[in-house]
C-alpha positions as CSV (number, residue, x, y, z in Angstrom):
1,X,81.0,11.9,-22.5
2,X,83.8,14.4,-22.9
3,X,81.4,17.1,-24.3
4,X,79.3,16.4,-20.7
5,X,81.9,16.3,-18.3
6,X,83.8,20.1,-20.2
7,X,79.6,21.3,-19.9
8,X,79.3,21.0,-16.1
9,X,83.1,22.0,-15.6
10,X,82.1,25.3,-17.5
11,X,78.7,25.7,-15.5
12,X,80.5,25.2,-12.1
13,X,82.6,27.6,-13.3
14,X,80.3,30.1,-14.2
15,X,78.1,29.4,-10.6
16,X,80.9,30.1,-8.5
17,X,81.6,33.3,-10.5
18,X,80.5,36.7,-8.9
19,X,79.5,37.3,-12.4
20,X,76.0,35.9,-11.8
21,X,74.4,38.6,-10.0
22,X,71.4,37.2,-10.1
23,X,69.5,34.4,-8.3
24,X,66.8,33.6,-11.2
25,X,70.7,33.4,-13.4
26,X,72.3,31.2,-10.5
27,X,68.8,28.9,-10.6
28,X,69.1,28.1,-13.9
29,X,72.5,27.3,-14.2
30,X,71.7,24.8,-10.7
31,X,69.1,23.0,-13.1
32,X,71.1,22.7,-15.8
33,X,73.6,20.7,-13.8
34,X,70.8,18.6,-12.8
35,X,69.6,18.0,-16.2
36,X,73.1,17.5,-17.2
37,X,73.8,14.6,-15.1
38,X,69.8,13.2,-13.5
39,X,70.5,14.7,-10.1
40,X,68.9,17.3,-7.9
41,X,71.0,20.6,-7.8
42,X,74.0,20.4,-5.8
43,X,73.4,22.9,-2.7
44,X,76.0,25.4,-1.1
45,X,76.2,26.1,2.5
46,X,78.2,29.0,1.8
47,X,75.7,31.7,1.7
48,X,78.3,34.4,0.9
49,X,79.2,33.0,-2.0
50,X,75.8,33.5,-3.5
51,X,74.8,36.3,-4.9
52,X,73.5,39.5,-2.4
53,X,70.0,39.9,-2.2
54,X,69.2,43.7,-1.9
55,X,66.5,45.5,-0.4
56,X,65.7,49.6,-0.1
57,X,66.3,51.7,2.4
58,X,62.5,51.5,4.2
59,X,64.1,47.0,3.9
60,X,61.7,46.6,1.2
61,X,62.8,44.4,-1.6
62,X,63.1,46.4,-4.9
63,X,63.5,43.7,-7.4
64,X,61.6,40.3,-7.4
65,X,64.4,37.8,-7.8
66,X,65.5,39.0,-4.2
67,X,62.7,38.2,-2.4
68,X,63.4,35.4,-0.2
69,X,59.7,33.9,0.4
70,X,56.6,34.9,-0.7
71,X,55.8,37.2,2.3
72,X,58.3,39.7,1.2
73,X,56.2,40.6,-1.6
74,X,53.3,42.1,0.9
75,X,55.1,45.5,1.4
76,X,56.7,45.9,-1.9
77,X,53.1,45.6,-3.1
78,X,51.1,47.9,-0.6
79,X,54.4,50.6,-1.1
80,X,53.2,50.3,-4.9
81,X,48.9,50.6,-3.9
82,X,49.9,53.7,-1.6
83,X,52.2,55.0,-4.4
84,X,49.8,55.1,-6.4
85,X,47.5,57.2,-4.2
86,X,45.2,53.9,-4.2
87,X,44.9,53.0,-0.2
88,X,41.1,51.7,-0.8
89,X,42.5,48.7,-3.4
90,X,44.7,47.7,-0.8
91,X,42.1,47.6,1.8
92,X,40.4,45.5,-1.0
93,X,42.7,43.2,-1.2
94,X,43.5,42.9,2.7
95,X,40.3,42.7,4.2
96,X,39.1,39.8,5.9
97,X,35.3,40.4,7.4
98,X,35.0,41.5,11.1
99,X,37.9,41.0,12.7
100,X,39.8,39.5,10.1
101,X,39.5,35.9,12.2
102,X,38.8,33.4,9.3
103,X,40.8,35.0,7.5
104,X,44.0,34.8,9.5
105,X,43.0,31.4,11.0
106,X,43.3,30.2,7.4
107,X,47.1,30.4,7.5
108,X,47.5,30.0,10.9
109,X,45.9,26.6,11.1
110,X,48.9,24.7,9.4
111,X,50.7,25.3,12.2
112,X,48.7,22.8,13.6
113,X,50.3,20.2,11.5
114,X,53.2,18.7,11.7
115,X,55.5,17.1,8.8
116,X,57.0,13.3,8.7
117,X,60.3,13.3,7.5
118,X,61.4,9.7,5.9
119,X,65.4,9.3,5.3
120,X,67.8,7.1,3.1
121,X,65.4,7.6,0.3
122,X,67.0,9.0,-3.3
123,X,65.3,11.9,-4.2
124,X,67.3,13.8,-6.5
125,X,64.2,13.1,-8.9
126,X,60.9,15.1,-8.4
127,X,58.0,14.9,-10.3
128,X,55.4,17.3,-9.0
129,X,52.9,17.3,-12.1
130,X,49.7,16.8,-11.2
131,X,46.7,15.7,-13.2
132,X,42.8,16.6,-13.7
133,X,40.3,16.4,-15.2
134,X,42.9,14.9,-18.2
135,X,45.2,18.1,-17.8
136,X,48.4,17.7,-16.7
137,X,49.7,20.9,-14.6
138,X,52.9,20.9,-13.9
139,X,52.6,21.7,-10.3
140,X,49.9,21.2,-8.1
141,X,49.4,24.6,-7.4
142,X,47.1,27.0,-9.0
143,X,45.8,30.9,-9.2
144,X,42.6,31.4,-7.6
145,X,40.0,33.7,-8.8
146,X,40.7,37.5,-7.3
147,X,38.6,39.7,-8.8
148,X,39.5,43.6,-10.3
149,X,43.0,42.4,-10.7
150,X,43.8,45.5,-13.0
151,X,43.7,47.5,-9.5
152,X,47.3,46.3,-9.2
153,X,48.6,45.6,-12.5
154,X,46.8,46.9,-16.5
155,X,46.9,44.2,-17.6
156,X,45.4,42.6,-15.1
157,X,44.7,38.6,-15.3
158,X,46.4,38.4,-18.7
159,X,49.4,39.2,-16.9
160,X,48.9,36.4,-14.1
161,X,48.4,34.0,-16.7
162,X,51.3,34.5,-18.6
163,X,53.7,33.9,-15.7
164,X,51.4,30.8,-14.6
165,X,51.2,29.6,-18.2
166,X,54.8,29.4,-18.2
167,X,55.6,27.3,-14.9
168,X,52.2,24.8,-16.5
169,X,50.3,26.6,-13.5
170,X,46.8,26.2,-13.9
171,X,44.2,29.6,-12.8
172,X,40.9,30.1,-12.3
173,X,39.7,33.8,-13.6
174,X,37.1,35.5,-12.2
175,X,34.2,36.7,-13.5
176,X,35.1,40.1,-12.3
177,X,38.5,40.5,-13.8
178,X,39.2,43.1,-15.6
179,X,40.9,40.9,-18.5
180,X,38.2,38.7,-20.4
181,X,38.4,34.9,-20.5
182,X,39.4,34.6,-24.1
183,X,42.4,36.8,-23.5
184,X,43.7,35.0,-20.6
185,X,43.2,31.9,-22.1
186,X,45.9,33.4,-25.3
187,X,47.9,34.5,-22.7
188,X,47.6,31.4,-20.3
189,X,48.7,29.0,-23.8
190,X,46.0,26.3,-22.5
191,X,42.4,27.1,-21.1
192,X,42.4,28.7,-17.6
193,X,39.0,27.5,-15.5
194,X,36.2,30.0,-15.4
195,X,35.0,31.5,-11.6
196,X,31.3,32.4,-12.2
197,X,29.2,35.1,-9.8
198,X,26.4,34.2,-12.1
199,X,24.1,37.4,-11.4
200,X,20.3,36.8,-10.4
201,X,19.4,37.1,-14.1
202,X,19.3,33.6,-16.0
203,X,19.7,35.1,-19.1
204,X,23.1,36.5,-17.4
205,X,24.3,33.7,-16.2
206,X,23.7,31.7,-19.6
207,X,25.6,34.1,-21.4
208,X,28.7,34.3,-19.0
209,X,28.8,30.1,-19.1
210,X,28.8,30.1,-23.4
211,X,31.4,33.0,-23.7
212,X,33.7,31.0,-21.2
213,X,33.6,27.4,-22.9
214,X,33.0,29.2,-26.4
215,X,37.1,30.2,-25.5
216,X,37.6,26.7,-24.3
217,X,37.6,26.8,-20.5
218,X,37.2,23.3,-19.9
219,X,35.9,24.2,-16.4
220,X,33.1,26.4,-14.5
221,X,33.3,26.7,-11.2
222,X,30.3,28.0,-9.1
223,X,30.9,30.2,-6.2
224,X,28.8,29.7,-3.5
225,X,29.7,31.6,-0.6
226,X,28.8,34.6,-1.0
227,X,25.2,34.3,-0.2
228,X,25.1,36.8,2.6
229,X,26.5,40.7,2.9
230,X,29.7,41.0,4.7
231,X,31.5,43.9,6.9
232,X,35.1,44.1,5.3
233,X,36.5,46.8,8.0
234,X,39.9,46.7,6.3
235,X,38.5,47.9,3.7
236,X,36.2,50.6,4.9
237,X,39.5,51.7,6.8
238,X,42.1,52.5,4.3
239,X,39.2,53.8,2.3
240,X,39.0,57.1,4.6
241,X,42.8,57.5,3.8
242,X,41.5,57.2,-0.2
243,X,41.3,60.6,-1.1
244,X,40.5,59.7,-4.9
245,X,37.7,61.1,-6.5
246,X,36.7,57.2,-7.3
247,X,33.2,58.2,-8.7
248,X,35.2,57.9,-12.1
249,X,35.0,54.0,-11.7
250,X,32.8,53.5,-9.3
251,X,29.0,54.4,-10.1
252,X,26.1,53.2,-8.7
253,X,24.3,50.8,-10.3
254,X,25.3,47.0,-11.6
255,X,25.9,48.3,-15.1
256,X,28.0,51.1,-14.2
257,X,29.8,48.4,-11.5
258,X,30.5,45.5,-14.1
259,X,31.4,48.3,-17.1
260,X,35.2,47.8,-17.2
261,X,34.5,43.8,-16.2
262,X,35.4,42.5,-19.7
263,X,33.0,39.0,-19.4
264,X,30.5,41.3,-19.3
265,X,31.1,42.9,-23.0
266,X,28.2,42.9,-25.2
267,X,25.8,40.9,-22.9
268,X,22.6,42.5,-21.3
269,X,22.7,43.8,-17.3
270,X,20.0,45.5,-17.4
271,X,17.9,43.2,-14.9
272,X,20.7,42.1,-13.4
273,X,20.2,43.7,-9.0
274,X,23.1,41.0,-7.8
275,X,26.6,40.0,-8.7
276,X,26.3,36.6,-6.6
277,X,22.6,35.2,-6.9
278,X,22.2,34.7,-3.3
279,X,19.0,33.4,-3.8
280,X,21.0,30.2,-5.1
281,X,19.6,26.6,-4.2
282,X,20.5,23.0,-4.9
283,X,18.0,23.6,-7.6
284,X,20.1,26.3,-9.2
285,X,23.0,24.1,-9.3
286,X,20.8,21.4,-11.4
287,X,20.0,24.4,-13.6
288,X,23.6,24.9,-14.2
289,X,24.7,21.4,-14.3
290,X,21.9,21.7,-17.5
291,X,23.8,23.8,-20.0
292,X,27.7,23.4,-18.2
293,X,28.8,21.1,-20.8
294,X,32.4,20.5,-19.3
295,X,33.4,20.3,-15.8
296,X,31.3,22.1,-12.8
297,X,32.6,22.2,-9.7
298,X,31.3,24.2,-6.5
299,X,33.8,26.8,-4.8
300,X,33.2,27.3,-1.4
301,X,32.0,24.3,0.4
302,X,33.2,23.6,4.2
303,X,31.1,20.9,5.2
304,X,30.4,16.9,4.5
305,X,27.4,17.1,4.5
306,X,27.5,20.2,1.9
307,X,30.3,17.8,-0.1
308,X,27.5,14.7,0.2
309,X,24.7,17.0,-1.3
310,X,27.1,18.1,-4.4
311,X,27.5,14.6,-5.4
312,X,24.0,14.2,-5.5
313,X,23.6,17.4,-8.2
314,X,26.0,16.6,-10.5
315,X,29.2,18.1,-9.4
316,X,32.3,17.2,-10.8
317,X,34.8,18.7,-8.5
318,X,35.0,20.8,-5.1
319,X,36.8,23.6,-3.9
320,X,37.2,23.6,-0.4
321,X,37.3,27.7,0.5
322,X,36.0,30.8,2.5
323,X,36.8,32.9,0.2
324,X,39.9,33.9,1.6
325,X,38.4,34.6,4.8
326,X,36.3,37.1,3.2
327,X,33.5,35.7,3.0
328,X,31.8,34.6,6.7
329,X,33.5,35.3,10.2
330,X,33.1,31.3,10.8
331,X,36.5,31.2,12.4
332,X,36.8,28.0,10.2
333,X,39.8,27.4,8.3
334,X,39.8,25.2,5.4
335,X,42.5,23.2,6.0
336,X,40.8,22.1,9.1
337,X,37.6,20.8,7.5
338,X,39.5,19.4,4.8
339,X,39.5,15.7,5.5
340,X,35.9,15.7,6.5
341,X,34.9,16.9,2.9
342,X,37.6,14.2,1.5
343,X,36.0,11.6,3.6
344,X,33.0,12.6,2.2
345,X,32.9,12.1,-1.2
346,X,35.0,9.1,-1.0
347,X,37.5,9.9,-4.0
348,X,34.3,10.3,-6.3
349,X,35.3,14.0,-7.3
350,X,38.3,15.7,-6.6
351,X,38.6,18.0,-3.8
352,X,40.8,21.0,-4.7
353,X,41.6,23.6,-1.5
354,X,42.5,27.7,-1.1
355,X,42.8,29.8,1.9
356,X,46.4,30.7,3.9
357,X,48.7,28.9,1.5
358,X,51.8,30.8,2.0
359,X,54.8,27.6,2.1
360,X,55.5,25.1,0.5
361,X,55.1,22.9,2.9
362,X,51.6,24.1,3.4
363,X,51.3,22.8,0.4
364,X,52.3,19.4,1.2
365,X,50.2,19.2,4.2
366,X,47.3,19.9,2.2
367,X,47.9,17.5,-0.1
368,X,48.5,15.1,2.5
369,X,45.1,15.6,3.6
370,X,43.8,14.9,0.5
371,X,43.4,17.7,-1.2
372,X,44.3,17.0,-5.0
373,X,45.5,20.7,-5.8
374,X,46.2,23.7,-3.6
375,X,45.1,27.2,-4.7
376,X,46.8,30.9,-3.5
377,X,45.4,34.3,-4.1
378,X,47.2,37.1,-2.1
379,X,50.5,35.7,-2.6
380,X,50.4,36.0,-6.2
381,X,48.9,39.4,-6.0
382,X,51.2,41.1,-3.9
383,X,53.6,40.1,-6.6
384,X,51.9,41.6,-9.2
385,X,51.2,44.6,-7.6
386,X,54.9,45.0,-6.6
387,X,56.2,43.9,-10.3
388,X,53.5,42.8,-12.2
389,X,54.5,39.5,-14.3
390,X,58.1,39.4,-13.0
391,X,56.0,39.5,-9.6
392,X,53.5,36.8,-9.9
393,X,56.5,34.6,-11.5
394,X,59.0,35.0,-8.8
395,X,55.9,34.3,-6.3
396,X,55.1,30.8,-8.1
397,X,58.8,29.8,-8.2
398,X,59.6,30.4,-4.4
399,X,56.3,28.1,-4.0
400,X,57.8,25.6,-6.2
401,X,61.0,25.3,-4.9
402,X,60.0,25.1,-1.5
403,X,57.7,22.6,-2.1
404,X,60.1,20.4,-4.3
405,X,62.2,20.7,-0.7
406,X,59.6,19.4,1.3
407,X,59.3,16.5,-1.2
408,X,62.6,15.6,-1.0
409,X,62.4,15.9,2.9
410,X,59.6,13.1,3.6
411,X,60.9,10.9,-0.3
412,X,57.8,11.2,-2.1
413,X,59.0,11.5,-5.4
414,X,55.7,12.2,-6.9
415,X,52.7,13.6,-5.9
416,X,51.2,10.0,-6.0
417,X,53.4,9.3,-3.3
418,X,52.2,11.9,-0.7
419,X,49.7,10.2,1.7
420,X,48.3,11.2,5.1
421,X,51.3,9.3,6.5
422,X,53.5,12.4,5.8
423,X,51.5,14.8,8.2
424,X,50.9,14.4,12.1
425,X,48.3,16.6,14.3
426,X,50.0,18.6,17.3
């Protein structure tokens, strides 16, 4: 007991020291008390006692431990892109369709939700593992597929999942990314899921789905949004201010397209006319369902009905999504068709959800709802094209913590414990 009590009198010491320049350092040593003695971090209301958080000149954060929520990251990372000469790749990764409406209604939406605070409850222990599928993550928030990822950062998805592998985030990698499966999964310490555009060629398609669970992605999961072209005007936009000769990369042709895709190493394109299949059916998805010998679930669904028909294929898992808003100008957010797809398949499968996540507490209204895990993309982005891993990790902790908050807030002290109770509609 003496050892204890001289252990926290030395860590108090050293977090009210202006030695700890850092707030990553001054996190830590917050946890350790916690760990120390079973209760949540002690806060301080005296923010000048913390440690500054700088910015640059232009008020753009230059290091990632001083961001102070995710949206910080945005113009660090496009001040990176346009460094770089590379204004097309952040039209890429901005670009909505149209008018950019689904995609901003995505975020916008949770607005629409309000949370239920409950008091008197101790909460200085949070659990906020979740699990699936007989994984246990240790939050319920997970990576979603972004494809050409080594547009922002070399290394690309092996870089996300290192800094998700760490926090016991699960991903999803894209069939696109520049990084291959097998090298993410090294990288990740436990098999990421596996996004799959599955091409209009079976043979294709076959080949992706062995290489993936030959790795030991427990997990396929079939986007099917994309069955229809799509005017990103973001994108065409920043692309006049691209001044790139980007022939180099980018050659007509779905061999020359997918050549620096590493999924696609070694495997035969030459048939291949389409990245997405968009002549997919119900049919195709008892194809795949046919040599998927883990987990398949269907990534893009918006509808009960749609959620009703999956059940009847096969599926063993839904992700409620638009693709970011990039895929259809529905005007649709996700989090506002959640419950109908929850109510749909009646707790059968889970229903995981993407699209606008920028809080924590979007989290928890999402999971209120029923979602059983919540997804981001740009967030996670922005911070590796700001700061590559440093970036993405910073990003995921921010989420975290605010979401631990939010816990503690309404006294669910597990995920278990967050019910439709905890959310109200404005």
């Amino acid at each position: 007991m003496d050892r204890l009590h001289s252990r926290r009198k030395f860590l108090n010491f050293l977090a009210a020291s202006p030695l700890v320049g850092t707030p990553t350092v001054a996190s830590t040593i917050a946890t350790l008390l916690a760990s120390a003695s079973g209760e949540a971090p002690a806060q301080s209301y005296d923010v000048l006692r913390g440690a500054t958080r700088a910015f640059g000149p232009d008020g753009i954060i230059t290091k990632p431990g001083d961001a102070l929520d995710v949206f910080e990251f945005e113009p660090a990372a496009k001040k990176a892109v346009f460094a770089q000469g590379a204004p097309g790749h952040w039209g890429y990764l901005e670009s909505g369709v149209d008018g950019d409406v689904t995609r901003d209604a995505n975020h916008t939406a949770y607005a629409k939700y309000n949370i239920r605070v409950q008091r008197l409850i101790d909460a200085r222990k949070i659990d906020t593992s979740v699990k699936i599928f007989g994984e246990t993550w240790g939050s319920p928030i997970f990576c979603c597929p972004v494809s050409s990822l080594g547009a922002y950062d070399p290394e690309a998805g092996v870089a996300v999942a290192r800094a998700a592998g760490k926090r016991k985030h699960q991903m999803i990698l894209s069939t696109v990314d520049n990084a291959s499966i097998a090298d993410v999964n090294k990288a990740h310490g436990w098999p990421a899921w596996f996004m799959l555009y599955p091409t209009d060629d079976w043979n294709v398609t076959q080949a992706l789905v062995q290489e993936a669970e030959r790795a030991g992605s427990p997990a396929i999961v079939l986007t099917v949004d994309r069955q229809g072209g799509r005017n990103t005007e973001d994108l065409f936009r920043e692309r006049r201010l691209d001044h790139r000769d980007c022939t180099g990369c980018h050659q007509p042709g779905f061999a020359n397209e997918v050549s620096r895709k590493a999924n696609f190493t070694g495997i035969d394109v030459s048939k291949v006319t389409n990245l997405y299949g968009t002549g997919m059916t119900w049919g195709f998805v008892d194809r795949l369902r046919g040599i998927v010998k883990g987990k398949l679930l269907l990534k893009g669904i918006m509808t009960g009905e749609d959620a009703k028909e999956s059940l009847r294929h096969g599926v063993d898992g839904l992700i409620v999504s638009n693709h970011g808003g990039r895929a259809e100008e529905s005007g649709q957010a996700t989090i506002g068709v959640l419950v109908e797809v929850v109510d749909a398949v009646g707790g059968k499968v889970p229903v995981l959800i993407d699209g606008g996540v920028r809080r924590g507490t979007n989290v928890l209204k999402a999971l209120a709802l029923g979602a059983t895990a919540v997804g981001i993309g740009r967030p996670y982005v922005w911070g590796l094209a700001s700061f590559g891993e440093p970036g993405v990790d910073r990003v995921l902790e921010i989420l975290d913590d605010e979401f631990t908050t939010i816990m503690r807030q309404v006294g669910a002290l597990n995920i278990g414990q967050i019910t439709q109770n905890n959310v109200t509609r404005t």
